[in-house]
N, C-alpha and C positions, 0 to 999 in steps of 0.2 A: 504494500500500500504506500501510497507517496502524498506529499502535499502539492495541493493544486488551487487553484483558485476557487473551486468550491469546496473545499475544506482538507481538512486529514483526514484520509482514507477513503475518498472519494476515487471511483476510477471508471475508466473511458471503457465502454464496449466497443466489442468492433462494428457497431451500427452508430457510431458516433455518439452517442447518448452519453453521461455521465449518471454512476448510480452509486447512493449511498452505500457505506463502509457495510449496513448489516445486509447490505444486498451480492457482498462478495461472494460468498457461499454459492449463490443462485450462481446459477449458466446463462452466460449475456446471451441476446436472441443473435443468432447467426443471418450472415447478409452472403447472399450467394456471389463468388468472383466474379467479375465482372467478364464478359461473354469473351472469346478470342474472337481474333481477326476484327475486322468492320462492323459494326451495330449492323442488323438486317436494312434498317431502315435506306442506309449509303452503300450495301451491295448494287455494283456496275452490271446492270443487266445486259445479257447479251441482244444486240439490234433482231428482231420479228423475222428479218431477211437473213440470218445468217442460224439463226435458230430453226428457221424453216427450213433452210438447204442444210443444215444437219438431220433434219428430220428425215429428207430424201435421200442423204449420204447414205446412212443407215439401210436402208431398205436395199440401195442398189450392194453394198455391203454382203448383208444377208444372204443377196442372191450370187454375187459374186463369190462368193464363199463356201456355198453351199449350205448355206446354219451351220454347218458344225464347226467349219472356222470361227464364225463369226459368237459362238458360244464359248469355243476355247477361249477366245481374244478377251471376251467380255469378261470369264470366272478369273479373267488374270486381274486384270483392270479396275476392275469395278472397286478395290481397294480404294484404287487413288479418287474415287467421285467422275470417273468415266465412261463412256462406251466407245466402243471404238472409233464410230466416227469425231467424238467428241474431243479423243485423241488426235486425231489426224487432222484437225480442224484448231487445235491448242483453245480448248474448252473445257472448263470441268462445271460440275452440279453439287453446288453450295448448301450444307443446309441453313434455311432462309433465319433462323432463331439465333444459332451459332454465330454462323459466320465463318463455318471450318466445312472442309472437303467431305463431299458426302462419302459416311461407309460402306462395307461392303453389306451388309441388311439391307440399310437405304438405299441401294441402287439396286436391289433384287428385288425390294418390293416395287420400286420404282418402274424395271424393267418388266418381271416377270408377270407380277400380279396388275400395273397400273395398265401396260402396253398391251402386254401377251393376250392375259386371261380374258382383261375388261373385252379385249377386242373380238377375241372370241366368243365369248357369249356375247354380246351384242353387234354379230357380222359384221368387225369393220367400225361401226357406228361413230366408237369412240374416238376413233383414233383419226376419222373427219374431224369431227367437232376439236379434236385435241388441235388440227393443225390449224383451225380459222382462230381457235383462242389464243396461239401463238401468232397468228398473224395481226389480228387486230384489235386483242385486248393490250391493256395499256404494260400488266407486267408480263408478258410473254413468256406465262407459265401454262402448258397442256393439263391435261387432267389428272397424267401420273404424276405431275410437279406439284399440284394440290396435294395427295395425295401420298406424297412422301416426304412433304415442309421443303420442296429444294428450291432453288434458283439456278439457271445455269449463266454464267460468266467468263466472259473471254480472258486467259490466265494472264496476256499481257498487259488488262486495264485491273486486273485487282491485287494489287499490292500483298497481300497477304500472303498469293500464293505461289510468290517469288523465292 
């Protein structure tokens, strides 16, 4: 306990508060670290036009590859918050809260379940709708970007992931 300007035995919690000497005992209330990387808010979204032609990379990708390349490539990948094309393209998918490289869960649900599944059961459907909400909504996140907290961002405009 130290002397401070509110008294002896007054002391500072890590939420900034200062609390009387018989409140030492007690456990200050905890303040979560402060997020890495960028606040979500100032994440550099990637431009609608180059999110879109990653969109079509992908596919000719896929076909290129035959799936089974482009599933090798991905279960490598998807560590660093990528997919292939996202790679070749020097892109990655942020999670939007963070502000750090999405994991490798995050980009399987992202992939698997937001792309694959959604699209399958609904022939396709989604995966239209997904490319017009990249085109002309304002954050140019698809349905699987809902859906797994990401953003995606060009590695050269975001500092973080230098």
């Amino acid at each position: 306990m130290s002397d401070t300007s509110q008294g002896v035995g007054w002391w500072m919690a890590s939420d900034g508060k200062w609390y009387p000497p018989e409140s030492a005992s007690q456990v200050a209330p905890a303040i979560p670290p402060p997020p890495w990387g960028v606040p979500a808010p100032t994440v550099p979204r990637c431009s609608n036009g180059i999110r879109f032609g990653a969109y079509l990379l992908e596919i000719v990708l896929v076909v290129v590859t035959l799936f089974i390349g482009w599933v090798i490539w991905s279960l490598i990948i998807w560590g660093e918050g990528k997919t292939p094309a996202k790679k070749v393209l020097g892109m990655t998918c942020v999670k939007l809260e963070t502000g750090r490289p999405a994991t490798w869960g995050t980009m399987a649900l992202r992939e698997i379940v937001g792309k694959w599944v959604l699209s399958s059961i609904t022939a396709g459907l989604t995966g239209v709708i997904s490319a017009f909400m990249i085109l002309l909504a304002g954050d140019h996140r698809g349905i699987w970007d809902h859906m797994a907290g990401t953003v995606v961002v060009k590695d050269e405009d975001y500092p973080a992931l230098r």
